[in-house]
N, CA, C and O atoms as a printed pandas DataFrame, in Angstrom:
     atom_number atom_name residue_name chain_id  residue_number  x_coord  y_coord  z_coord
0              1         N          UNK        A               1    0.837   -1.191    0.000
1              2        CA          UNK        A               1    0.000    0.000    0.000
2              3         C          UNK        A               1    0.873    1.242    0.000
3              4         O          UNK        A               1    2.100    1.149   -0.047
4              5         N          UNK        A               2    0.036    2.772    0.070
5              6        CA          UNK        A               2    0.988    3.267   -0.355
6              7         C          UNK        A               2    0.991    4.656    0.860
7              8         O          UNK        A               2   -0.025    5.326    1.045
8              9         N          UNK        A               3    2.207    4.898    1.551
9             10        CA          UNK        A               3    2.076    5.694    2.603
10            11         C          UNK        A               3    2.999    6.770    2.367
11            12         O          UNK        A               3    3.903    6.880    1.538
12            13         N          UNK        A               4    2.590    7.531    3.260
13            14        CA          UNK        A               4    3.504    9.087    3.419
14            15         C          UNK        A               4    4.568    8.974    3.920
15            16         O          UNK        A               4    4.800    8.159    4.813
16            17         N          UNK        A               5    5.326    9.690    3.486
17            18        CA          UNK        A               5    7.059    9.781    3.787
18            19         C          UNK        A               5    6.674   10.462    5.055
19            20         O          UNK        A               5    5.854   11.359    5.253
20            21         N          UNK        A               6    7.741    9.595    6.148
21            22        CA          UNK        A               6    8.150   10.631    7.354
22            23         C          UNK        A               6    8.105   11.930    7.510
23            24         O          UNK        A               6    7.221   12.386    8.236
24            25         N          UNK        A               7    8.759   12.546    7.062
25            26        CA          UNK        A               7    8.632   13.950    6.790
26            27         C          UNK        A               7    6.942   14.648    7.010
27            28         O          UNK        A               7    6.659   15.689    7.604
28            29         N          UNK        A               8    5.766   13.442    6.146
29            30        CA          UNK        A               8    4.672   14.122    6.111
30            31         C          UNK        A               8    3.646   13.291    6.955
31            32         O          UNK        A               8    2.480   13.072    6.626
32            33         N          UNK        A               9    4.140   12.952    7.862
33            34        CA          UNK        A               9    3.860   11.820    9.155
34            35         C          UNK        A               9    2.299   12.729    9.639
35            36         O          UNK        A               9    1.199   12.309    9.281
36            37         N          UNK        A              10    2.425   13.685   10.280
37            38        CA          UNK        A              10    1.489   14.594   11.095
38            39         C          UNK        A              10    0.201   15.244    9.883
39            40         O          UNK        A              10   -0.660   16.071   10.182
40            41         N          UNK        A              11    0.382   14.613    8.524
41            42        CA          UNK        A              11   -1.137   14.379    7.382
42            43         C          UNK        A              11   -1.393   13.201    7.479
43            44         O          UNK        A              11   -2.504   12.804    7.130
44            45         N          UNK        A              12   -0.708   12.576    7.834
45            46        CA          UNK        A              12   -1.475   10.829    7.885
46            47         C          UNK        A              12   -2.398   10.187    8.401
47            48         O          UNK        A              12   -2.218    9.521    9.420
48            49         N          UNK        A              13   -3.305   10.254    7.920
49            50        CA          UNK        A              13   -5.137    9.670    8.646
50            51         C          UNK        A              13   -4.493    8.790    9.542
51            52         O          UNK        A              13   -4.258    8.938   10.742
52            53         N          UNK        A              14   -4.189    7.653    8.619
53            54        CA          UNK        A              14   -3.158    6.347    9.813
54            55         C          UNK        A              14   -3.222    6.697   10.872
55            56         O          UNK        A              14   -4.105    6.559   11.718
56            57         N          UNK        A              15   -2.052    7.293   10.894
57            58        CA          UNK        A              15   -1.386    7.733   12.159
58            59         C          UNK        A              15   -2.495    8.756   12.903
59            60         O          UNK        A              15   -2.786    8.554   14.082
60            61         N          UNK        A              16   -2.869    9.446   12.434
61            62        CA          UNK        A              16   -3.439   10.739   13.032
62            63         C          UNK        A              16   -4.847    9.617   13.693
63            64         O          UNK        A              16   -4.782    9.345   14.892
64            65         N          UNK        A              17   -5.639    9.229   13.145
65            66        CA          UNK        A              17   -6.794    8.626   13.778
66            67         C          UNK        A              17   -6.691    6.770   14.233
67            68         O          UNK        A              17   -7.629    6.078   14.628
68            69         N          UNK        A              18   -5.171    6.313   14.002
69            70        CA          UNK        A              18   -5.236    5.314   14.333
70            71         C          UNK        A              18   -6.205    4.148   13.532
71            72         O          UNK        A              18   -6.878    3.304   14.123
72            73         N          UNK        A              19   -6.109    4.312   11.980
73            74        CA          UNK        A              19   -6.794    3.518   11.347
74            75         C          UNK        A              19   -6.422    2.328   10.816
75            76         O          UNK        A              19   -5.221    2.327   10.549
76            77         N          UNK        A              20   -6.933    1.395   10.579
77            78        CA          UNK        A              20   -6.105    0.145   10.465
78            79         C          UNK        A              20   -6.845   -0.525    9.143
79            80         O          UNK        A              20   -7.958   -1.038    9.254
80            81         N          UNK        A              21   -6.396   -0.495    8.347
81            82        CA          UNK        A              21   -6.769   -1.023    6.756
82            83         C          UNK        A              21   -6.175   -2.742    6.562
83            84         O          UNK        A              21   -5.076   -3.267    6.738
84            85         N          UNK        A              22   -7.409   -3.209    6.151
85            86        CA          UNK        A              22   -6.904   -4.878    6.485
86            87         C          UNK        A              22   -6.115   -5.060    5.125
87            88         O          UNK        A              22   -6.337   -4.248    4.227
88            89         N          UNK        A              23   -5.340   -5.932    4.953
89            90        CA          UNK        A              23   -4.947   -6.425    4.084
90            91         C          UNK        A              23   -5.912   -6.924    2.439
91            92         O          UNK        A              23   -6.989   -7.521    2.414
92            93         N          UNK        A              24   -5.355   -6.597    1.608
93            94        CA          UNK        A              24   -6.075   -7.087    0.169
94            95         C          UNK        A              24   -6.058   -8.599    0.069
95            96         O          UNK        A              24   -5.136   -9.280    0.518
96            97         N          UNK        A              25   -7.184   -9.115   -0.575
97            98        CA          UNK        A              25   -6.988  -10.284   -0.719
98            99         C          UNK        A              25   -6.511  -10.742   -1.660
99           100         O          UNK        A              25   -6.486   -9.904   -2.561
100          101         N          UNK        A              26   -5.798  -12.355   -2.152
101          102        CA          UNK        A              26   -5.100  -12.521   -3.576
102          103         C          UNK        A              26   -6.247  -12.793   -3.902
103          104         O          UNK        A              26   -7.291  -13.201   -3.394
104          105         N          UNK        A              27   -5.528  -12.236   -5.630
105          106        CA          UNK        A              27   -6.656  -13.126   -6.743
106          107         C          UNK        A              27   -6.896  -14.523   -6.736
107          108         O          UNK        A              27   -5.871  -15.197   -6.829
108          109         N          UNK        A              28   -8.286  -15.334   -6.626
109          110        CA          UNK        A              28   -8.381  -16.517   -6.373
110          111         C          UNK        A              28   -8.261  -16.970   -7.865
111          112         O          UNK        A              28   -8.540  -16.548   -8.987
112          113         N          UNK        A              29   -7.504  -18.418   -7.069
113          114        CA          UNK        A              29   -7.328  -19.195   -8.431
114          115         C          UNK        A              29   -8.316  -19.340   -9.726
115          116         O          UNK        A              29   -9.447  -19.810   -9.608
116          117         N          UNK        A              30   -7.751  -18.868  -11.038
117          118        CA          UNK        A              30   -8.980  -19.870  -11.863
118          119         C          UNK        A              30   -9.587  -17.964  -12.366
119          120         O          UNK        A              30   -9.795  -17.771  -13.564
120          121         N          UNK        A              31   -9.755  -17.019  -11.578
121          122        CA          UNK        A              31  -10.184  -15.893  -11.414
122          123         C          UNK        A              31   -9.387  -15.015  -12.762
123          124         O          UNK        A              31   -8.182  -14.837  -12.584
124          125         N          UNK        A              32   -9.812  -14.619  -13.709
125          126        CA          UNK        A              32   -9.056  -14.060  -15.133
126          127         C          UNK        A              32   -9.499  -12.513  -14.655
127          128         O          UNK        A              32   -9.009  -11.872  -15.584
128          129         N          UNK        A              33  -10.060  -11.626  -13.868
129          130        CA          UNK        A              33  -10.986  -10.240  -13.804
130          131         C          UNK        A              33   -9.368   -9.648  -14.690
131          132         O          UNK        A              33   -9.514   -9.243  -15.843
132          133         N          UNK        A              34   -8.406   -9.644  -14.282
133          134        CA          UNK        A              34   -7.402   -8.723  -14.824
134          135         C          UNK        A              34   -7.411   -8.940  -15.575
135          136         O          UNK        A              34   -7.459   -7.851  -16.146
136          137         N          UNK        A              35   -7.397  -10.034  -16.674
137          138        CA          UNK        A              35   -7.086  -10.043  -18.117
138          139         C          UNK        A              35   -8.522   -9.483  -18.819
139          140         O          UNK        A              35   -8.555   -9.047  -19.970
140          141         N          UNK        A              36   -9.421   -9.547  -18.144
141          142        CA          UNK        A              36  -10.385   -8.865  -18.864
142          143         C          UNK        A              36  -10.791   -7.696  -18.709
143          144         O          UNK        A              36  -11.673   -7.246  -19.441
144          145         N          UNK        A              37  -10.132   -6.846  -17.558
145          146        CA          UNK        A              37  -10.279   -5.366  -16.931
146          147         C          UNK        A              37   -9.237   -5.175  -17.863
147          148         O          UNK        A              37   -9.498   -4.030  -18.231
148          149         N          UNK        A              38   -7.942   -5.613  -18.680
149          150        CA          UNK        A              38   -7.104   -5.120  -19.317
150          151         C          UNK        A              38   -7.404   -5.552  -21.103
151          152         O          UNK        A              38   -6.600   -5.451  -22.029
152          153         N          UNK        A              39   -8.954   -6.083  -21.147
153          154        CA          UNK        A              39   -8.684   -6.627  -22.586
154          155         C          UNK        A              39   -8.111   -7.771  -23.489
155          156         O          UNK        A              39   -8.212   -7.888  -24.711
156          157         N          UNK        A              40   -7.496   -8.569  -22.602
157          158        CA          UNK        A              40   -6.780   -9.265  -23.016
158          159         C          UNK        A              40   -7.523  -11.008  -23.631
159          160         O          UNK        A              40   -7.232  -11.884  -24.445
160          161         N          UNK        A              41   -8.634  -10.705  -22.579
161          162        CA          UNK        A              41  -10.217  -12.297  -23.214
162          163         C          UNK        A              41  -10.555  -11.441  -22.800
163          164         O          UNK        A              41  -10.035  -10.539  -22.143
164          165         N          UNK        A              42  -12.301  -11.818  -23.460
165          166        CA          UNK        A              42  -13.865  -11.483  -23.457
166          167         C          UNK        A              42  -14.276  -12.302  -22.038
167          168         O          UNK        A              42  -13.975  -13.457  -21.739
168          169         N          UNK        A              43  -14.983  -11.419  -21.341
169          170        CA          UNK        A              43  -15.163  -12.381  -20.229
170          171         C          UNK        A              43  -16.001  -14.200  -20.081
171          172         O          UNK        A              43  -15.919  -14.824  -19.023
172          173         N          UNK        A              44  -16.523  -14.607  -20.961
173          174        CA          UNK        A              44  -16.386  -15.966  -21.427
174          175         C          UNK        A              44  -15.574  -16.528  -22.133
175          176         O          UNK        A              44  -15.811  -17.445  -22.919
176          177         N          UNK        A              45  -14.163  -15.835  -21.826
177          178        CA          UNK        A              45  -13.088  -16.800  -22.231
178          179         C          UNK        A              45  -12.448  -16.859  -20.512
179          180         O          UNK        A              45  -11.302  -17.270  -20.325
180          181         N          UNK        A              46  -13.163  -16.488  -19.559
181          182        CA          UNK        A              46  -12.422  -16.849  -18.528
182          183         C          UNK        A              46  -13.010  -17.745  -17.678
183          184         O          UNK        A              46  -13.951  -17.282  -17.033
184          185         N          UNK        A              47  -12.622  -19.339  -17.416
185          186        CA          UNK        A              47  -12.883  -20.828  -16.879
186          187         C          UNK        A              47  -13.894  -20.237  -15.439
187          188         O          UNK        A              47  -14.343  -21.157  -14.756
188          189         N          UNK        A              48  -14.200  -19.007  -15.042
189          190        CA          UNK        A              48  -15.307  -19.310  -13.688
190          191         C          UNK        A              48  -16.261  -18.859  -14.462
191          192         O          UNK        A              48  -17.391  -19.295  -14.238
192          193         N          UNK        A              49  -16.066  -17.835  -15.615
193          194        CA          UNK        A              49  -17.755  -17.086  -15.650
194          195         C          UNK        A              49  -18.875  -17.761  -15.615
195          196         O          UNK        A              49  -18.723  -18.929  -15.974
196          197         N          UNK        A              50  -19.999  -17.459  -15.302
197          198        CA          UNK        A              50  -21.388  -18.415  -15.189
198          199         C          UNK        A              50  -21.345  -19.688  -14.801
199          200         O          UNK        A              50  -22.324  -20.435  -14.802
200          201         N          UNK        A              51  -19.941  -20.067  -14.367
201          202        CA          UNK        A              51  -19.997  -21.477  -13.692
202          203         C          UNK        A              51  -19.868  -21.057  -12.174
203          204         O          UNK        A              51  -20.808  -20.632  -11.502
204          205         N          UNK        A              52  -18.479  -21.248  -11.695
205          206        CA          UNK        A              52  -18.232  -20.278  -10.103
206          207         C          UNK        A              52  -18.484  -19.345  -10.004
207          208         O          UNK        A              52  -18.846  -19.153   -8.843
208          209         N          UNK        A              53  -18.553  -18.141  -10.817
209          210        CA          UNK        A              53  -18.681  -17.049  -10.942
210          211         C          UNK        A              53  -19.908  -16.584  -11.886
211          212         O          UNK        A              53  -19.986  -16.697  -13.109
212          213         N          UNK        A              54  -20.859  -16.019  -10.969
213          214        CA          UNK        A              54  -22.384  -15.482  -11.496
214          215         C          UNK        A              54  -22.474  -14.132  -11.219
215          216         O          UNK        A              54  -21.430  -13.535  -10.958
216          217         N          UNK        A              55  -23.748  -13.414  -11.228
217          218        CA          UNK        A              55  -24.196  -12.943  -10.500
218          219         C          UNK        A              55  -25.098  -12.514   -9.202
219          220         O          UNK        A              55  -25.567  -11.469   -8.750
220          221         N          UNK        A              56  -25.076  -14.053   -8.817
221          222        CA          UNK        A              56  -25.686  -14.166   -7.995
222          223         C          UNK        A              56  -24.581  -14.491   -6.653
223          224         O          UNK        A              56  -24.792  -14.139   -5.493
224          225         N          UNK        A              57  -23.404  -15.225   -7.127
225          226        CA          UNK        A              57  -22.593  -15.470   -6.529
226          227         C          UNK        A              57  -20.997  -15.313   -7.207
227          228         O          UNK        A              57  -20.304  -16.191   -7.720
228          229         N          UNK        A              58  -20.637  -13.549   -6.961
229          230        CA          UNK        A              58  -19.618  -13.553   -7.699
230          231         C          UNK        A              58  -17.739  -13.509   -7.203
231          232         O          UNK        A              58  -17.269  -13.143   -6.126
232          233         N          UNK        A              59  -17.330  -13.797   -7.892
233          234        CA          UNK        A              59  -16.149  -14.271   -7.465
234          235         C          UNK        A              59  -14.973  -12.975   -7.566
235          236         O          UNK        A              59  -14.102  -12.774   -6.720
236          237         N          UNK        A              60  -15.174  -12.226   -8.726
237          238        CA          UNK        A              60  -13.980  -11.477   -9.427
238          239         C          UNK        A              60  -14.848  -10.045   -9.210
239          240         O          UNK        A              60  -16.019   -9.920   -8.851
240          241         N          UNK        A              61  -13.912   -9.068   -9.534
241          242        CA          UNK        A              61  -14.052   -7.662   -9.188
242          243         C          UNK        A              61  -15.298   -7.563  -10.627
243          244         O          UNK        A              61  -16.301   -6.885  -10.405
244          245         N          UNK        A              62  -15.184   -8.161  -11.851
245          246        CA          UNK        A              62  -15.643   -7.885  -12.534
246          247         C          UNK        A              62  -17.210   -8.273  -12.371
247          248         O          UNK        A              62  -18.160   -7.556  -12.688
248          249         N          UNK        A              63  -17.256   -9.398  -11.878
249          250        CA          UNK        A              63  -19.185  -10.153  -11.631
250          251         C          UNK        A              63  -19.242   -8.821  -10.680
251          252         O          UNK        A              63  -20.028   -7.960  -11.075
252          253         N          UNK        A              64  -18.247   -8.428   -9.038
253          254        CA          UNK        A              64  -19.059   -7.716   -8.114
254          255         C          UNK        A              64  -19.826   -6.807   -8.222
255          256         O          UNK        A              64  -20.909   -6.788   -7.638
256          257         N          UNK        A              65  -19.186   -5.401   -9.392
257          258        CA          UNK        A              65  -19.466   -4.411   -9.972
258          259         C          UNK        A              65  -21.091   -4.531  -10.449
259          260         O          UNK        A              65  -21.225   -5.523  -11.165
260          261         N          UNK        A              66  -22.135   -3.924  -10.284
261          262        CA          UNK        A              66  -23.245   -4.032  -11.191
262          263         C          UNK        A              66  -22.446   -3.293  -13.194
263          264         O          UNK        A              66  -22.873   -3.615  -14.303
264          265         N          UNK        A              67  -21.246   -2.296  -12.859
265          266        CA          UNK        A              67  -21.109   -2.369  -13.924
266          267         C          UNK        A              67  -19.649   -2.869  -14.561
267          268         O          UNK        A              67  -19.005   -2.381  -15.490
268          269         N          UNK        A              68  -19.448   -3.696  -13.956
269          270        CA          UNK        A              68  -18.347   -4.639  -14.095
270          271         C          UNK        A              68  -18.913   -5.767  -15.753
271          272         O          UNK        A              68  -19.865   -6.371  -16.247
272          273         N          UNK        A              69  -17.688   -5.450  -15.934
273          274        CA          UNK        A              69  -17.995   -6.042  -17.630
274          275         C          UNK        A              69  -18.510   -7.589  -17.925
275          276         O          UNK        A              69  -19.233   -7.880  -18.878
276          277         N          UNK        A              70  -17.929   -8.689  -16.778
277          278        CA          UNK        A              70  -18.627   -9.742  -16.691
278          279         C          UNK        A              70  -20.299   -9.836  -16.560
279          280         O          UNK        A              70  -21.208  -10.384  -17.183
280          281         N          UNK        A              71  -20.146   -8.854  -15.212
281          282        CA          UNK        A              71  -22.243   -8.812  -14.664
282          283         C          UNK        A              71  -22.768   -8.256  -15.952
283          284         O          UNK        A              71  -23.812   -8.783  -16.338
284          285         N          UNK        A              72  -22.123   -7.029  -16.916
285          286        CA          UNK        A              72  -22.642   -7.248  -18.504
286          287         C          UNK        A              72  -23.397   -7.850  -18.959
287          288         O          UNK        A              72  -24.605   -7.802  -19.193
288          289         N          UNK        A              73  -22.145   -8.823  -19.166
289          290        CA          UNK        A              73  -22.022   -9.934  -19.970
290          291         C          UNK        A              73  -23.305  -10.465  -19.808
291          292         O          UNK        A              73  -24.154  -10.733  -20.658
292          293         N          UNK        A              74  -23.324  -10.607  -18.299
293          294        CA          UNK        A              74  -23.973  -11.647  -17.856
294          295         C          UNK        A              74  -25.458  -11.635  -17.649
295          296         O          UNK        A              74  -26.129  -12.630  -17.374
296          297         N          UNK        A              75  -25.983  -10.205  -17.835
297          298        CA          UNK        A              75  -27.021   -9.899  -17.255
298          299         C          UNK        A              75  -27.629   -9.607  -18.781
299          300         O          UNK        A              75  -28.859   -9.557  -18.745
300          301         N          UNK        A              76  -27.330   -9.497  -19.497
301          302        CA          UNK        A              76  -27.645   -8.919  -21.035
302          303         C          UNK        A              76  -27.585   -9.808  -22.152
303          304         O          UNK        A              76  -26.845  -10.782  -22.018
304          305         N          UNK        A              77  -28.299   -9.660  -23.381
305          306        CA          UNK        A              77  -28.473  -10.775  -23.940
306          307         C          UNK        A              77  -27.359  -10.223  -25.036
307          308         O          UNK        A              77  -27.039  -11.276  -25.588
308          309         N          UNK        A              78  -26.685   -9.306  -25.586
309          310        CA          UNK        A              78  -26.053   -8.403  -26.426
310          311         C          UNK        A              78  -24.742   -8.670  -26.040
311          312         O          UNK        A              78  -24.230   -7.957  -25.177
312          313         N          UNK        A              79  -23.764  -10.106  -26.829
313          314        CA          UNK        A              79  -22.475  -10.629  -26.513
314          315         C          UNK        A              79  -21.761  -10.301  -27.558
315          316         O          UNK        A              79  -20.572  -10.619  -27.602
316          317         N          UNK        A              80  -22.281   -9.705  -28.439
317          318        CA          UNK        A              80  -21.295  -10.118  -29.834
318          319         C          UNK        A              80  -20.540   -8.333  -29.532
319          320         O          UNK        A              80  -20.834   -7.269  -28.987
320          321         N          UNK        A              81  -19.103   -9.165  -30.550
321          322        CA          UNK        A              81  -18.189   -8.148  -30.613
322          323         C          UNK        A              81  -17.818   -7.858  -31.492
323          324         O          UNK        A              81  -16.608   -7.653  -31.593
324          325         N          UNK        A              82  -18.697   -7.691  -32.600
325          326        CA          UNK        A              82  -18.374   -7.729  -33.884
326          327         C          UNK        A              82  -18.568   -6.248  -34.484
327          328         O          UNK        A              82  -18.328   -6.027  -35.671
């Protein structure tokens, strides 16, 4: 994460209110959201969509989003990329 230099210690929420930010979680296995937040597959080229990963029960940043490009996908009948 990304914090203030010493120097600028006495602006630091952190420090100043004693806040404690939990740790990020890893990307779970099997989980493609980056290659498709970057373009790289269509989100049914990635092995959870509509199987582990729905919208009812979603796995990747992309299902969580209502406008996350999977829940799209997923919610809409309009796939083609042509």
């Amino acid at each position: 994460a990304l914090r203030l230099r010493d120097e600028f210690r006495a602006y630091d929420a952190r420090e100043k209110f004693d806040v404690h930010v939990a740790e990020g979680r890893d990307i779970l296995l099997g989980c493609e959201c980056h290659l498709v937040i970057i373009g790289k597959i269509k989100p049914d080229e990635c092995p959870m969509f509509m199987k582990a990963c729905t919208p009812a029960k979603p796995v990747g940043a992309c299902m969580v989003s209502s406008e996350g490009t999977c829940r799209v996908w997923a919610t809409t009948a309009t796939r083609s990329t042509k």
